[in-house]
C-alpha positions in Angstrom: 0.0 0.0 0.0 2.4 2.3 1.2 5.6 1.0 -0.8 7.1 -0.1 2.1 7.7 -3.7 3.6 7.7 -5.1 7.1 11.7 -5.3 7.5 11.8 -1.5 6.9 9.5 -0.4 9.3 11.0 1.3 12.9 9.6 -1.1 14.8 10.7 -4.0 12.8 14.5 -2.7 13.2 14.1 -1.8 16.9 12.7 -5.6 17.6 15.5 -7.2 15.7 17.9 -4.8 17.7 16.6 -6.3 20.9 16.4 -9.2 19.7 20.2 -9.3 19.1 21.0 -7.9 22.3 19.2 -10.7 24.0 21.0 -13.5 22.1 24.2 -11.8 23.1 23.3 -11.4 26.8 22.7 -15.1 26.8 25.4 -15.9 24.9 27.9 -14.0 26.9 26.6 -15.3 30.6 27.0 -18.5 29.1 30.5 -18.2 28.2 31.4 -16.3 31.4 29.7 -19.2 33.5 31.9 -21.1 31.6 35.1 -19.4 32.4 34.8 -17.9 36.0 31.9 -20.3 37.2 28.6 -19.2 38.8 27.6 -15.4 38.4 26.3 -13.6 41.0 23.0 -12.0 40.9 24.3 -8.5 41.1 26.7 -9.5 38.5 23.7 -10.8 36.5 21.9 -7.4 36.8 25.1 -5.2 35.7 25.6 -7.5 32.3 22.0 -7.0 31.9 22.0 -3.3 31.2 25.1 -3.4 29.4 24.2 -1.8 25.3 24.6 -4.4 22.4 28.3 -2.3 21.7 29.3 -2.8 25.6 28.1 -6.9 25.4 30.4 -7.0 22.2 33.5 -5.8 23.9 32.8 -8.0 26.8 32.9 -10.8 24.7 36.6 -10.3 23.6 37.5 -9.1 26.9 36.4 -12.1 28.5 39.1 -14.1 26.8 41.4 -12.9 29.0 39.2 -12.9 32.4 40.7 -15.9 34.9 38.2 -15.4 37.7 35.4 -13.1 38.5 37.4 -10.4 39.9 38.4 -9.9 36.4 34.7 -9.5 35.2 34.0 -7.5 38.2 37.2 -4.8 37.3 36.1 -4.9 33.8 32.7 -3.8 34.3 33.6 -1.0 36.8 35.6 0.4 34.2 32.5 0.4 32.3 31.1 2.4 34.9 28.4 -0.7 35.9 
């Protein structure tokens, strides 16, 4: 009707967004369970308002974590 299709509507992008930034999330708890063991709640909360760009760089920084004092440094320098 209008000339436009679902996939270029606003709220078509904005869902997909979130919808990537939930599959990150998930993705990097998963690995970070993984690597420094059982995440705290508060941990939990502070990944969870992390932006899609923040969750990316976590996920090459925690490569190098060893234990969750790593993770915990990393996201105070995020200012979480």
């Amino acid at each position: 009707m209008l000339g436009i299709t679902l996939e270029q509507t606003r709220v078509y992008q904005e869902a997909k967004e979130e919808g990537r930034e939930e599959e990150a999330k998930s993705l990097i708890l998963r690995q970070l369970t993984r690597r420094v063991g059982e995440l705290p709640e508060s941990v939990r909360i502070q990944i969870d308002t992390l932006s899609l760009m923040q969750l990316e760089s976590l996920g090459e920084a925690l490569l190098d974590f060893s234990n969750l004092s790593d993770l915990e440094v990393w996201l105070a320098e995020q200012g979480q």
